[in-house]
Backbone and ligand atoms as CSV (ligand in chain L), in Angstrom:
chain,resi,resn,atom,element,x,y,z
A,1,UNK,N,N,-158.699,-98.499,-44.572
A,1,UNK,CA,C,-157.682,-98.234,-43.566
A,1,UNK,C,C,-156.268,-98.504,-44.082
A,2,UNK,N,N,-156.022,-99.169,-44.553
A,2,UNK,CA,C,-154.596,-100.155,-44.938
A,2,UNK,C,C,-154.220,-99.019,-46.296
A,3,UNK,N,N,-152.747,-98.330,-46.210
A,3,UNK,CA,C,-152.560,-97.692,-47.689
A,3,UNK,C,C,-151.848,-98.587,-48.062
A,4,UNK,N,N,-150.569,-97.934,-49.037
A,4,UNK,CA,C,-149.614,-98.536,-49.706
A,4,UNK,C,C,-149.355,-99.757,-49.310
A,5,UNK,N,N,-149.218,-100.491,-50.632
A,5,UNK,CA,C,-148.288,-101.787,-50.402
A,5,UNK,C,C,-147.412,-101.540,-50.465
A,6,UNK,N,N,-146.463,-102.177,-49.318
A,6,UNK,CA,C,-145.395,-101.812,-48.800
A,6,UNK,C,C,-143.895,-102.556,-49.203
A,7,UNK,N,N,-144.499,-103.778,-49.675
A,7,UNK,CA,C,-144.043,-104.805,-50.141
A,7,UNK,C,C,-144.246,-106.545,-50.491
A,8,UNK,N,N,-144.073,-107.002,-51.288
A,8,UNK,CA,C,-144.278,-108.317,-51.782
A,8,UNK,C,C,-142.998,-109.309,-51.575
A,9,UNK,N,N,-143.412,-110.326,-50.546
A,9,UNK,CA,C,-142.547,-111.672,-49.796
A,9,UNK,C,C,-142.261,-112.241,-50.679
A,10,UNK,N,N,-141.198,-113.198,-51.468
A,10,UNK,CA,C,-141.026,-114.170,-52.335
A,10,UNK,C,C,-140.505,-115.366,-51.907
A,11,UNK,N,N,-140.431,-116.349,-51.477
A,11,UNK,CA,C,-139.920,-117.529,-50.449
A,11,UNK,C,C,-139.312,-118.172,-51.939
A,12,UNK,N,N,-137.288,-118.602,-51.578
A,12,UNK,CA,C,-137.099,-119.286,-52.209
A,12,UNK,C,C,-136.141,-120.237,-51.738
A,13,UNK,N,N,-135.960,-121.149,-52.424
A,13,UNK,CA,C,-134.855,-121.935,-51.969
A,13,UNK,C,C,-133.694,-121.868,-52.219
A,14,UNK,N,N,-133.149,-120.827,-53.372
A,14,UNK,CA,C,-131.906,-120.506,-53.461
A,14,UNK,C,C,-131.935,-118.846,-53.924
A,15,UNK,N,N,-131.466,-118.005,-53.242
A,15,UNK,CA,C,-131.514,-116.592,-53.223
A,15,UNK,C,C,-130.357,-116.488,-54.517
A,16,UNK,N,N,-129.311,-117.067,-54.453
A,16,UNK,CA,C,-128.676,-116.709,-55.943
A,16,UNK,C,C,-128.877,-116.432,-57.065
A,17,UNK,N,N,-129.597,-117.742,-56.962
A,17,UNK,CA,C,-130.786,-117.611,-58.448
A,17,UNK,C,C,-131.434,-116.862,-58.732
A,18,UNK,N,N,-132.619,-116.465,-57.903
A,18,UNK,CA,C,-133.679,-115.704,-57.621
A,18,UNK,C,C,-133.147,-114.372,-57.970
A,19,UNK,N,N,-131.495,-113.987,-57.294
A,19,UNK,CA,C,-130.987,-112.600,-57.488
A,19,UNK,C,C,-131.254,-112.797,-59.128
A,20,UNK,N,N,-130.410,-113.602,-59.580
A,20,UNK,CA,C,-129.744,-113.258,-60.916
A,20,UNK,C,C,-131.069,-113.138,-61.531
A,21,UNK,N,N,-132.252,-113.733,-61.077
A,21,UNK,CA,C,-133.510,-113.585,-62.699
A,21,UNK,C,C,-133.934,-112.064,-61.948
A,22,UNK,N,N,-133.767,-111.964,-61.129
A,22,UNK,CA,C,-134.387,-110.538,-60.860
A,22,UNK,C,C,-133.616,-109.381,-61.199
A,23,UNK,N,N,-131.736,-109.594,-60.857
A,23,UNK,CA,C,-131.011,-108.550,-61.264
A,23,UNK,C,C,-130.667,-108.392,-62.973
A,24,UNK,N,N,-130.869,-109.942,-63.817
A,24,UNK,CA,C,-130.302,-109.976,-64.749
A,24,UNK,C,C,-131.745,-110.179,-65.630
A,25,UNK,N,N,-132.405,-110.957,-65.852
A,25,UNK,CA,C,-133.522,-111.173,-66.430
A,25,UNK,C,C,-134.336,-109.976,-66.622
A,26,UNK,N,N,-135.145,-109.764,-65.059
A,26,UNK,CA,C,-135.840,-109.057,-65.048
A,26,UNK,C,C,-134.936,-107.125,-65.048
A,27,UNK,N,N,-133.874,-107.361,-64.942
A,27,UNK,CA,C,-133.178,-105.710,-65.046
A,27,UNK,C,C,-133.774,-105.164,-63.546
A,28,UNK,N,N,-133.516,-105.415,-62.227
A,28,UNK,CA,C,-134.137,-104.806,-61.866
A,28,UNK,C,C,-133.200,-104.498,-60.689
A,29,UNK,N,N,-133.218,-103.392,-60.360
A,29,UNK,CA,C,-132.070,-103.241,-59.113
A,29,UNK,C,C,-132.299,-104.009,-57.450
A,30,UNK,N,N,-131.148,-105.043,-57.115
A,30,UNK,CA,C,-131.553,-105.466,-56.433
A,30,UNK,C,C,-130.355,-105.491,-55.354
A,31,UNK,N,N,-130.532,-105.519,-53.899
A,31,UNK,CA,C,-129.631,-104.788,-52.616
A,31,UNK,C,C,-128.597,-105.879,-52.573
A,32,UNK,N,N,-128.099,-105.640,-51.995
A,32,UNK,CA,C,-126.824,-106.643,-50.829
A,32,UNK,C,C,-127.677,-107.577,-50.156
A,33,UNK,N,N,-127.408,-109.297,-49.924
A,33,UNK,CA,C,-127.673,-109.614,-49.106
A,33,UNK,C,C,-127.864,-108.876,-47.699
A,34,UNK,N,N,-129.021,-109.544,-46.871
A,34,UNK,CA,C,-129.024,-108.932,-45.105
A,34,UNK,C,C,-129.062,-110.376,-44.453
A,35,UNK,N,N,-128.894,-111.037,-43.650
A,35,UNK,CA,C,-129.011,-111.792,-43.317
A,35,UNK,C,C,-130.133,-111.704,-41.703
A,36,UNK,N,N,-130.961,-111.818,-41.419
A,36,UNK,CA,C,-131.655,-111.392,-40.239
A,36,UNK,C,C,-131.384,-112.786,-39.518
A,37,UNK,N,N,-130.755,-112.947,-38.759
A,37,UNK,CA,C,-130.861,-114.686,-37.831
A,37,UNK,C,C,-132.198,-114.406,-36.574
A,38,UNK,N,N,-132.224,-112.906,-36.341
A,38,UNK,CA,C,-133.483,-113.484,-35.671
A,38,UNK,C,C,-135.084,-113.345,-35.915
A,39,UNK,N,N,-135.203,-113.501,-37.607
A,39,UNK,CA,C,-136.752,-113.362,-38.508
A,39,UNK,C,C,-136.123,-114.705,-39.176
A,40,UNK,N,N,-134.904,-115.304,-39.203
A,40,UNK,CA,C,-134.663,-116.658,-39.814
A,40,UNK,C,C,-134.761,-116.791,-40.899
A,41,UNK,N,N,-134.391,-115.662,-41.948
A,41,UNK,CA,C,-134.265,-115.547,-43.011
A,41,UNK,C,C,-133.042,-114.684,-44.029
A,42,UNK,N,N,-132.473,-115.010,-45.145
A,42,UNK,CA,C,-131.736,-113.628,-45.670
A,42,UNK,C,C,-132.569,-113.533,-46.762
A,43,UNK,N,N,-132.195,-111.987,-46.993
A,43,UNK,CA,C,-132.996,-111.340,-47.912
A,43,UNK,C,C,-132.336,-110.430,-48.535
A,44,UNK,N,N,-133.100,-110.155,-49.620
A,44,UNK,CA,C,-132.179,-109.213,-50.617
A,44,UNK,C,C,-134.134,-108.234,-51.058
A,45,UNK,N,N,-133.630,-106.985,-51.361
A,45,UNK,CA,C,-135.263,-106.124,-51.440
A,45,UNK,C,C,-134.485,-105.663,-52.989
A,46,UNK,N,N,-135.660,-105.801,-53.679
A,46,UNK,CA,C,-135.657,-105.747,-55.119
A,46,UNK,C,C,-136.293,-104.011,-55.059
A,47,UNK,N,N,-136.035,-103.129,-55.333
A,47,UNK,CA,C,-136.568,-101.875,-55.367
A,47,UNK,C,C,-137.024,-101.507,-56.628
A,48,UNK,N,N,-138.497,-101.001,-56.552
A,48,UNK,CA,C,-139.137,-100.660,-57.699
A,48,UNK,C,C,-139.649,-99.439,-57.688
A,49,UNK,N,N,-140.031,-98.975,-58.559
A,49,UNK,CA,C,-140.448,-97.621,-59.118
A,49,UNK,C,C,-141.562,-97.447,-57.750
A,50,UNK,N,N,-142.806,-98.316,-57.165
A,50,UNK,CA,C,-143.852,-97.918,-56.376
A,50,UNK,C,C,-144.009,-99.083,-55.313
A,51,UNK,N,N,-143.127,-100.081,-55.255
A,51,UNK,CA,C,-142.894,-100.678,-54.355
A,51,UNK,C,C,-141.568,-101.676,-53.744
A,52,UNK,N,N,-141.373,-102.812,-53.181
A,52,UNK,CA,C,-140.359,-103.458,-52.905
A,52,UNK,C,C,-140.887,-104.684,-53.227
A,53,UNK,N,N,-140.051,-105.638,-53.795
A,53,UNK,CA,C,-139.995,-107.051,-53.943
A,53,UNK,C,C,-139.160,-107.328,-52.880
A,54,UNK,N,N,-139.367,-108.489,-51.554
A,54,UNK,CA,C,-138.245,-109.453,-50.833
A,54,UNK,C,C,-138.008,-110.637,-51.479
A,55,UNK,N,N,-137.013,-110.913,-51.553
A,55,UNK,CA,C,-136.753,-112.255,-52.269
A,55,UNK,C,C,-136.133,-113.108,-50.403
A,56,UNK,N,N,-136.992,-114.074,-49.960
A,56,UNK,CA,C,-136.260,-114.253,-48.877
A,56,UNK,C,C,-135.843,-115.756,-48.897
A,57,UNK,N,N,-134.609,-116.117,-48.059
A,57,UNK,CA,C,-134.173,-117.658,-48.560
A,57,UNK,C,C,-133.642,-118.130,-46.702
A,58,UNK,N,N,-134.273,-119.031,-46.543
A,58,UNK,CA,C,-134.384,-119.817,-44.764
A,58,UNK,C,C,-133.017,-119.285,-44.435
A,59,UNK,N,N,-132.627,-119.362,-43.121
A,59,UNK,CA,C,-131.724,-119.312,-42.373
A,59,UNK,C,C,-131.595,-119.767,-41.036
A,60,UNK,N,N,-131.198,-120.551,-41.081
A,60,UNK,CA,C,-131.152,-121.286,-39.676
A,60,UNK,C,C,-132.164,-122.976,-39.288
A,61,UNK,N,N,-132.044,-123.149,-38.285
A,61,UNK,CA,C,-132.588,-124.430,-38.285
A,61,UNK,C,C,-134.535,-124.362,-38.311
A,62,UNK,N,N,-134.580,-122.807,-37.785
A,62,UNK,CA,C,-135.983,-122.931,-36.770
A,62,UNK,C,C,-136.716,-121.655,-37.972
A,63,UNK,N,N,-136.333,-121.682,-39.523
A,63,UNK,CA,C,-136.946,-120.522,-40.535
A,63,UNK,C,C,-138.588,-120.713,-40.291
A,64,UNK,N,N,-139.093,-119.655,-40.242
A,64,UNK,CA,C,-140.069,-119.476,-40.128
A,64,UNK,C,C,-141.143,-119.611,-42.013
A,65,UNK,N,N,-140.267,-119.500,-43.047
A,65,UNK,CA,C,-140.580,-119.987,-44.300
A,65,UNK,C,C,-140.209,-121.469,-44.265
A,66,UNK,N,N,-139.334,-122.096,-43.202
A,66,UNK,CA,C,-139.412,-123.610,-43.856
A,66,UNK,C,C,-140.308,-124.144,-44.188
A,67,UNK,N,N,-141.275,-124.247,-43.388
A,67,UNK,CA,C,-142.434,-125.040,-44.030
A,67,UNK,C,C,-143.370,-124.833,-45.032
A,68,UNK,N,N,-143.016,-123.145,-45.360
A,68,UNK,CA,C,-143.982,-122.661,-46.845
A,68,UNK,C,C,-142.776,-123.685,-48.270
A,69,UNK,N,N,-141.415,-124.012,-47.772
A,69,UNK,CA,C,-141.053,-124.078,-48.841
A,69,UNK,C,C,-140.698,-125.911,-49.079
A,70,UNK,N,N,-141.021,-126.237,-47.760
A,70,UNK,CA,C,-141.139,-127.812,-48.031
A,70,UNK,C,C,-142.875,-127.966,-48.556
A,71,UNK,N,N,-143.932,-127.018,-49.001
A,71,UNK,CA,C,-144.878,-127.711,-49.367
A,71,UNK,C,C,-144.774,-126.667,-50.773
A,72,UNK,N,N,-143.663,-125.935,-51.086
A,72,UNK,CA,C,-143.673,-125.064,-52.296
A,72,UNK,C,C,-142.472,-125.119,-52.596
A,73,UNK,N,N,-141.684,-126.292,-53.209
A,73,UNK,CA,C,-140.329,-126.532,-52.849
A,73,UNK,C,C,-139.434,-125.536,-54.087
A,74,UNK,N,N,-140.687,-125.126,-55.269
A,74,UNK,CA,C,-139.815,-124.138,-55.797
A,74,UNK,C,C,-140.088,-122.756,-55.837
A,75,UNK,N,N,-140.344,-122.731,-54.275
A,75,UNK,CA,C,-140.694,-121.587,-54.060
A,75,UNK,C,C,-141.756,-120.775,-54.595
A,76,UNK,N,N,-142.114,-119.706,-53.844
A,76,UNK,CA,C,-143.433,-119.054,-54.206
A,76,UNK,C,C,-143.739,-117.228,-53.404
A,77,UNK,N,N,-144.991,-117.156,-53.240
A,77,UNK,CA,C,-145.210,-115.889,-52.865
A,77,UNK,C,C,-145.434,-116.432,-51.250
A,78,UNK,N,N,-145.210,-115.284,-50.080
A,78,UNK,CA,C,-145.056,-116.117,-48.997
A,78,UNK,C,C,-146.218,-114.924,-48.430
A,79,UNK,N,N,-145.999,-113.806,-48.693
A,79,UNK,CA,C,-147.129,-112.988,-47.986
A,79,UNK,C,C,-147.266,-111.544,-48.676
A,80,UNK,N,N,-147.820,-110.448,-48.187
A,80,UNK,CA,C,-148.216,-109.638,-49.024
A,80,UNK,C,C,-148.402,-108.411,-47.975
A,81,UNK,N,N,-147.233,-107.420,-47.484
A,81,UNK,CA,C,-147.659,-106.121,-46.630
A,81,UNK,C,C,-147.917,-105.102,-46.785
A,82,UNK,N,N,-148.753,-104.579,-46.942
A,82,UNK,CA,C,-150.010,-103.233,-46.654
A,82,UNK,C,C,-149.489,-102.477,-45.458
A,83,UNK,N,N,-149.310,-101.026,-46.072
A,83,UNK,CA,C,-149.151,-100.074,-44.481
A,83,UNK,C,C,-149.968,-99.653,-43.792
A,84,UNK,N,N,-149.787,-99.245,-42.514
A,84,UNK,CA,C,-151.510,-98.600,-41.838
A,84,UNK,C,C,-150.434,-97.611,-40.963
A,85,UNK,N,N,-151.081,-96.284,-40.532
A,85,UNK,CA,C,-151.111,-95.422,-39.558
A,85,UNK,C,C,-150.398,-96.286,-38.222
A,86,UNK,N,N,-151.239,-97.170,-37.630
A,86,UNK,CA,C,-151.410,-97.034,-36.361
A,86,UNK,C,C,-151.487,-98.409,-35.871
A,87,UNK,N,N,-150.619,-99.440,-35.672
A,87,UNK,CA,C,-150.564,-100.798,-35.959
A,87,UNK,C,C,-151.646,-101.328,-34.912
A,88,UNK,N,N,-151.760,-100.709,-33.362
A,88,UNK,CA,C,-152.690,-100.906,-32.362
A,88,UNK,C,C,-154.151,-100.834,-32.942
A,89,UNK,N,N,-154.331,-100.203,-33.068
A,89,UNK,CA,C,-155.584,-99.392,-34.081
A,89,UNK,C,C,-155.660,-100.310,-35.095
A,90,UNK,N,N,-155.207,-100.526,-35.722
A,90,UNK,CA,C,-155.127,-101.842,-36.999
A,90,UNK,C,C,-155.942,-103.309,-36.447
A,91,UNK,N,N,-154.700,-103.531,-35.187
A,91,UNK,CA,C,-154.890,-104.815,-34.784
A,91,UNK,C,C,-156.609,-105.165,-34.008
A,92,UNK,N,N,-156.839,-104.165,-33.419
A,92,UNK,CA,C,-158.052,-103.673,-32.987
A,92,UNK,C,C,-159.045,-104.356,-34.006
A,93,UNK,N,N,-158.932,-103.407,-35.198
A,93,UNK,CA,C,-159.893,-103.176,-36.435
A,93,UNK,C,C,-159.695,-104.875,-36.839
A,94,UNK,N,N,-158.569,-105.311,-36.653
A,94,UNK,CA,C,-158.963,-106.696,-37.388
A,94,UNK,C,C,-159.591,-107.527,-36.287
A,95,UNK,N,N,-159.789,-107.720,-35.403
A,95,UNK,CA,C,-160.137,-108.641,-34.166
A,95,UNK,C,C,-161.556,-108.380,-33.922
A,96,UNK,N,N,-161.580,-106.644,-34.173
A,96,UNK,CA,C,-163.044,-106.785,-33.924
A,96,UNK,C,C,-164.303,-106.988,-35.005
A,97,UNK,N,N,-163.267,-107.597,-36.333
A,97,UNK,CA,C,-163.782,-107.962,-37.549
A,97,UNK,C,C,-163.719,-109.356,-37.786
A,98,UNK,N,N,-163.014,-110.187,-36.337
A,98,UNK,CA,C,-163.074,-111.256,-36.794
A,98,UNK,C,C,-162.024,-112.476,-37.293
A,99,UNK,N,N,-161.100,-111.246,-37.640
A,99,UNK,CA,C,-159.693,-111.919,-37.811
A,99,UNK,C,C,-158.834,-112.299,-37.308
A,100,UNK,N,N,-158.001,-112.872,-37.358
A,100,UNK,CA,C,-157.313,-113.935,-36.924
A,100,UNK,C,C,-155.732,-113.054,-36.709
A,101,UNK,N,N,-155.161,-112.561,-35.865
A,101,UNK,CA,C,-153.668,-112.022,-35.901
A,101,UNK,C,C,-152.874,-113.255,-35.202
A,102,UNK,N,N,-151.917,-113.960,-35.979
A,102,UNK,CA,C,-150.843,-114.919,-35.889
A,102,UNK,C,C,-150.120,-114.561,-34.540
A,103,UNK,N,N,-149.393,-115.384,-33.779
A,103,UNK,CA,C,-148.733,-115.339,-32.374
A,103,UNK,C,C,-149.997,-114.776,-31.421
A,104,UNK,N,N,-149.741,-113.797,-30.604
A,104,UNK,CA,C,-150.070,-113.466,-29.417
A,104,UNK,C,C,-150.683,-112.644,-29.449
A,105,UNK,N,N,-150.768,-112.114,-30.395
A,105,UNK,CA,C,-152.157,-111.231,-30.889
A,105,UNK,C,C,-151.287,-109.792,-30.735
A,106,UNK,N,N,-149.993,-109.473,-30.348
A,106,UNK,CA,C,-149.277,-108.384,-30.284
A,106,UNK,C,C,-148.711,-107.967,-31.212
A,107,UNK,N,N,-148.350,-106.846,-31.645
A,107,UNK,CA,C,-147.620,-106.478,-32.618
A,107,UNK,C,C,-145.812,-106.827,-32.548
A,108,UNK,N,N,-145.282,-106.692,-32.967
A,108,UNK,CA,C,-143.603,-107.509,-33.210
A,108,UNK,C,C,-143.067,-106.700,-33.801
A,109,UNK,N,N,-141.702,-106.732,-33.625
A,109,UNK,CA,C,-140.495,-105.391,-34.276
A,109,UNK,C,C,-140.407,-106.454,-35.762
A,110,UNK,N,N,-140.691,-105.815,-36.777
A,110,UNK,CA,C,-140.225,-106.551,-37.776
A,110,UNK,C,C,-138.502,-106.668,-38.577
A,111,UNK,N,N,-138.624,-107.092,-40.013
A,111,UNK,CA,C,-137.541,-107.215,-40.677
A,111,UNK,C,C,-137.092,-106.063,-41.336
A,112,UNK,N,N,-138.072,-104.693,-41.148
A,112,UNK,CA,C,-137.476,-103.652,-41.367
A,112,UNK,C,C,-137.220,-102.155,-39.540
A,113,UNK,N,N,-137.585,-103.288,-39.059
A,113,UNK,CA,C,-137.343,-102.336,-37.427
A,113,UNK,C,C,-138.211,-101.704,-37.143
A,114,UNK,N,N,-139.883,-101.775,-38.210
A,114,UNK,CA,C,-141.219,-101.278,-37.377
A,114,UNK,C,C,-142.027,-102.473,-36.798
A,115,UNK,N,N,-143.000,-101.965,-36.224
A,115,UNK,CA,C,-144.364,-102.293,-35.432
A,115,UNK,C,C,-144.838,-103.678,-36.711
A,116,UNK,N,N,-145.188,-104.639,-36.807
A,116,UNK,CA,C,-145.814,-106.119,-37.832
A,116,UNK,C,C,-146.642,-106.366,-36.936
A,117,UNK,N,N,-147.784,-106.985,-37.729
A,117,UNK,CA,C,-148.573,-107.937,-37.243
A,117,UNK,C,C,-149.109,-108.883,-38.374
A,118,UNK,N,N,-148.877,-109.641,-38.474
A,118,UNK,CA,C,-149.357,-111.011,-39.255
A,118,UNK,C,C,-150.391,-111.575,-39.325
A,119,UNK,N,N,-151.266,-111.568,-40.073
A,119,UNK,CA,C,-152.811,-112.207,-40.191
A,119,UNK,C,C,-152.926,-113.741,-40.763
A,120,UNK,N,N,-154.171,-114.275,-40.055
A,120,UNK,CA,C,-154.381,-115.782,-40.903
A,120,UNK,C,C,-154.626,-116.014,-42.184
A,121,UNK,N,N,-153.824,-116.575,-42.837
A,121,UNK,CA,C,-154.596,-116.774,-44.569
A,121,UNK,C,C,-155.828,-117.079,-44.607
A,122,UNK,N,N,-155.856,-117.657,-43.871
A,122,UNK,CA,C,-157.731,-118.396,-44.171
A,122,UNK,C,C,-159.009,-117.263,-43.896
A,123,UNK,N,N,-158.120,-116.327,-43.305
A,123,UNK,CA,C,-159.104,-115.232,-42.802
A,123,UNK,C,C,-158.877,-114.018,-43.809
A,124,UNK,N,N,-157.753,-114.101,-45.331
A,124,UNK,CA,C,-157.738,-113.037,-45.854
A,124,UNK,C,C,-157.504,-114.086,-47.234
A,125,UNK,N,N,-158.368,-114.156,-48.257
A,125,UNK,CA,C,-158.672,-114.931,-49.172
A,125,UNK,C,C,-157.189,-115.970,-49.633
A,126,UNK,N,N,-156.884,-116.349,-48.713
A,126,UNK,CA,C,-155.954,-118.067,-48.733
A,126,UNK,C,C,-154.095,-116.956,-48.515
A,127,UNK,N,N,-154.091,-115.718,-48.753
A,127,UNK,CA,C,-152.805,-114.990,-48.578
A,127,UNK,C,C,-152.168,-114.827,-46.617
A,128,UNK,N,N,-151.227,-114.825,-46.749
A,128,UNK,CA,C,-150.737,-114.189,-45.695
A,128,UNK,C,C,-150.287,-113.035,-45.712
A,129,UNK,N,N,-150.771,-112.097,-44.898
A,129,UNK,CA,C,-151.330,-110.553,-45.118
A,129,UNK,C,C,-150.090,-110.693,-43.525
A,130,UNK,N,N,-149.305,-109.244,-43.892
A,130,UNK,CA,C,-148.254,-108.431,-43.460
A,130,UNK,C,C,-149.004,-106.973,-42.771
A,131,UNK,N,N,-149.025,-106.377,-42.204
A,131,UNK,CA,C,-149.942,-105.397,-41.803
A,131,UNK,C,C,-148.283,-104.501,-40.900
A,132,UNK,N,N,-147.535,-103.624,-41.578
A,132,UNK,CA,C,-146.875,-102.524,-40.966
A,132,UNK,C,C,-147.307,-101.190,-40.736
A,133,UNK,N,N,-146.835,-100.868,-39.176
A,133,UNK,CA,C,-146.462,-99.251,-38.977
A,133,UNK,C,C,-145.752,-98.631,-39.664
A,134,UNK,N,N,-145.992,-97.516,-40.371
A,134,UNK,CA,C,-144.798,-96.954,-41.684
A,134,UNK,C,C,-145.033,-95.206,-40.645
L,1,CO,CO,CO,-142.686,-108.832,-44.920
């Protein structure tokens, strides 16, 4: 069910840095800060030949990465999103498989302005799985 990866989360504690090994190290073209205050994060999307890197760094008091990065303080991979058709239909397919969808079991406007739903790590081999409407 799930196509393209859509993109790969990077949780860090200083986005400067992170730019420069990605824009300068790694050569790789990377955006303008965005600042989202209400996903509680800024981010910068690393664009690649077949997918997107987020490099994302807390914002605000209530970041929803704080606590990935007080137990990963130099940061790490934070989650991993896969596209699907039909996010209802998705959410369906995972529930009636067993899985675990994070909050209210509803889908959410995400950090790019579609349909998200968020799965349990423990229910997708220790990752936090991203599941978008594209
Ligand atoms: Co994401």
């Amino acid at each position: 069910m799930i196509g393209n990866l859509n993109h790969v989360a990077i949780a860090t504690p200083d986005l400067n840095q992170a730019i420069a090994i990605y824009a300068n190290t790694l050569g790789a073209s990377v955006s303008e800060r965005q600042e989202l205050p209400e996903h509680g994060v800024t981010v910068v999307f690393v664009e690649l030949p077949n997918t997107k890197i987020e490099l994302l760094e807390p914002l605000g008091k209530d970041s929803p990465i704080a606590s990935f990065l007080t137990k990963n303080p130099a940061g790490g991979i934070h989650h991993i999103c896969y596209e699907v058709d039909d996010i209802v239909a998705a959410a369906k397919q995972m529930t009636d498989n067993g899985a675990r969808i994070l909050g209210d079991g509803k889908s959410k406007i995400g950090a790019h302005g579609k349909p998200v739903i968020f799965l349990h790590p423990k229910d997708f081999c220790g990752t936090l799985v991203e599941l978008e409407q594209v």
